[in-house]
C-alpha positions, 0 to 999 in steps of 0.5 A, spaced: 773 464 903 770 468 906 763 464 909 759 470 906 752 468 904 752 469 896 746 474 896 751 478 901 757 477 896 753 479 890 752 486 893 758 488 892 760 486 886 761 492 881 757 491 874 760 495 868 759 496 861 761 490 856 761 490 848 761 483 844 763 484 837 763 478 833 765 478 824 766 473 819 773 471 818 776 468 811 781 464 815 783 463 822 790 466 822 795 464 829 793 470 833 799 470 837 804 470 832 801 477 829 805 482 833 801 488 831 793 484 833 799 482 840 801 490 840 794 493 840 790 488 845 797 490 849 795 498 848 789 496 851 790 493 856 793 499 859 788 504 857 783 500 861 788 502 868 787 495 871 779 496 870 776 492 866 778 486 861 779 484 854 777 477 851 779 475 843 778 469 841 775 465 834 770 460 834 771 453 835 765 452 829 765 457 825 770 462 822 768 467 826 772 472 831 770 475 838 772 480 841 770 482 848 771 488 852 768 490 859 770 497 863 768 503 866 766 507 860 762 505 855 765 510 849 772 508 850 770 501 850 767 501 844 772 504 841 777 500 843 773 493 841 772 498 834 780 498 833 781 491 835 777 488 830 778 492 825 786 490 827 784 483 825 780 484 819 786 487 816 
């Protein structure tokens, strides 16, 4: 939209710290209709204020889950992708 120069768009674009978790699961239960998995990725949400994102999904091959979290604080992210896969596991 701009007609800015990507090498000039890529100047401005802010880099944060992201974590990948990635686990064995025995099977792959419907995300969605678990209220607690649901409420803590809500919670996270608003801790990261708008500054960052949060990505769960399984693996379409394997049974595997994903969690990514990016933001602005290493430390927190972590514990916060920690506290959603150790909500799933359960």
């Amino acid at each position: 939209k701009s007609q800015k120069p990507l090498s000039q768009l890529g100047k401005i674009m802010q880099k944060l710290p992201h974590i990948l978790i990635n686990f064995n699961l025995k099977e792959k239960k419907d995300q969605n209709s678990n209220d607690e998995i649901k409420k803590t990725i809500k919670q996270a949400e608003k801790s990261l204020k708008g500054k960052g994102r949060i990505l769960v999904r399984y693996s379409g091959t394997e049974f595997v889950a994903r969690v990514m979290v990016e933001g602005e604080n290493e430390d927190r992210i972590k514990k916060i992708a920690h506290n959603i896969s150790e909500v799933i596991k359960k």
